[in-house]
C-alpha positions as CSV (number, residue, x, y, z in Angstrom):
1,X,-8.9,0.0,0.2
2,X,-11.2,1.5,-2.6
3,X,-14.0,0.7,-0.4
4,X,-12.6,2.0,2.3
5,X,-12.3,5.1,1.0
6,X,-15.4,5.4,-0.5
7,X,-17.3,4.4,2.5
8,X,-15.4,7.4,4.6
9,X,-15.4,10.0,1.8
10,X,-19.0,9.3,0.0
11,X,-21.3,7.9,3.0
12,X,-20.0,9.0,6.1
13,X,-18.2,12.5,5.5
14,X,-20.1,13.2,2.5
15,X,-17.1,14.8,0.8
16,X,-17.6,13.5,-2.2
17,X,-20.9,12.5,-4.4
18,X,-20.9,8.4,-5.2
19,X,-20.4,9.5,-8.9
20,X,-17.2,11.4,-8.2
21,X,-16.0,8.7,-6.6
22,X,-16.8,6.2,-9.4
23,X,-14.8,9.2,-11.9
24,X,-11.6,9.3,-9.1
25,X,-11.6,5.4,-9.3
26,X,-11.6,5.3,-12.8
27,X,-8.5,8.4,-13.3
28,X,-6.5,6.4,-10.4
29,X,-6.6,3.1,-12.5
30,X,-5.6,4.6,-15.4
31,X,-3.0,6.4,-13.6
32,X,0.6,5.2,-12.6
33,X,0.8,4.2,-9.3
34,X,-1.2,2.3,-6.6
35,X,-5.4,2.8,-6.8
36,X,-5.6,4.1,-3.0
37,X,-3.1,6.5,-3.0
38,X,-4.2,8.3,-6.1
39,X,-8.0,8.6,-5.1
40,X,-6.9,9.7,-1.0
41,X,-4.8,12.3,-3.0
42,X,-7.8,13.2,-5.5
43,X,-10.1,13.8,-2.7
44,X,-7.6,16.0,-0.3
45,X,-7.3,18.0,-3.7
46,X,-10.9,18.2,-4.0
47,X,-11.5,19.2,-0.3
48,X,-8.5,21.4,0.1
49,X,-6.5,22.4,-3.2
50,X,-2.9,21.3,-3.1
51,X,-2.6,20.8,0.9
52,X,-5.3,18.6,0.9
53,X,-4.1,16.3,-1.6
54,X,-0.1,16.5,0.5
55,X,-2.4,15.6,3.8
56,X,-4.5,12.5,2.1
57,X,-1.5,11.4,0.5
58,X,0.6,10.9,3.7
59,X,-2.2,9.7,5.6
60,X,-2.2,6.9,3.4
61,X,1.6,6.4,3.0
62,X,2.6,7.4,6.5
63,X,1.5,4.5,8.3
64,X,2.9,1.7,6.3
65,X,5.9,3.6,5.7
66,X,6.6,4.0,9.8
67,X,5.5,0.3,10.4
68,X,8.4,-1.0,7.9
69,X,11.1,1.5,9.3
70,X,10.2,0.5,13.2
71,X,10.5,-3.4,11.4
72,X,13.6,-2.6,9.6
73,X,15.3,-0.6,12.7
74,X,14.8,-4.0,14.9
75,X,15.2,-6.4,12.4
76,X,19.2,-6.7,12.8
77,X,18.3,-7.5,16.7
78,X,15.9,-10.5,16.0
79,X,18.3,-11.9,13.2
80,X,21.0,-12.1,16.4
81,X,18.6,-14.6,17.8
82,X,19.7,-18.3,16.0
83,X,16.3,-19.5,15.4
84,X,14.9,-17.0,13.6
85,X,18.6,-16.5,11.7
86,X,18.3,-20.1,10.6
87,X,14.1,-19.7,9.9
88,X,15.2,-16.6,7.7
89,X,18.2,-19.2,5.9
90,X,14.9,-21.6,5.6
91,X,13.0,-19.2,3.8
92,X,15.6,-18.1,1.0
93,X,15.9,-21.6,0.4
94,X,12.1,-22.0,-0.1
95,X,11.5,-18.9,-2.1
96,X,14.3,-19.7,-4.8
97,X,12.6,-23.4,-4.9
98,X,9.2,-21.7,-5.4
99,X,10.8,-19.3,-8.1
100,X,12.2,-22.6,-10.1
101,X,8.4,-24.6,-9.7
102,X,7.1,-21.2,-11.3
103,X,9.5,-21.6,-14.0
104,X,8.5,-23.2,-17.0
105,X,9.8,-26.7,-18.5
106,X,12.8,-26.4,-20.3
107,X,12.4,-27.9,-23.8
């Protein structure tokens, strides 16, 4: 996603200079939260003040964020459907063995 960035905000749109980018990486690592929001929000704040960073930050929120509501609005429909019920019960079963392989040997 870094890369990302920096390829649409340092070489193509030539918002930002390479070096601020390589300062904005650096503050958003060191900063709580994940690396790609923090430097989309640092550069809408550079570009436009406080609207700016609002604007970058739901541009890169927004679309994940719509993408698991549209999942989680259907999701009760497709668990109607017995396959994929009993694939879901298949998969809880799986994870909770994975969690005990990760576990390490009792004493």
């Amino acid at each position: 996603m870094i890369a990302l960035i920096e390829n649409n905000c340092v070489e193509r749109k030539k918002w930002i200079t390479h070096e601020d980018m390589m300062d904005i990486t650096v503050i958003a690592e060191s900063t709580p939260g994940p690396i790609a929001i923090n430097c989309a929000t640092f550069v809408g704040w550079q570009q436009a003040g406080i609207l700016g960073a609002i604007a970058a930050t739901l541009g890169v929120v927004l679309p994940s964020f719509l993408i698991i509501l549209a999942i989680s609005v259907f999701l009760n429909q497709f668990l109607e459907i017995t396959i994929i019920a009993n694939v879901f019960k298949g998969m809880k079963v799986s994870v909770g063995i994975l969690i005990l392989n990760a576990m390490p040997p009792l004493p």
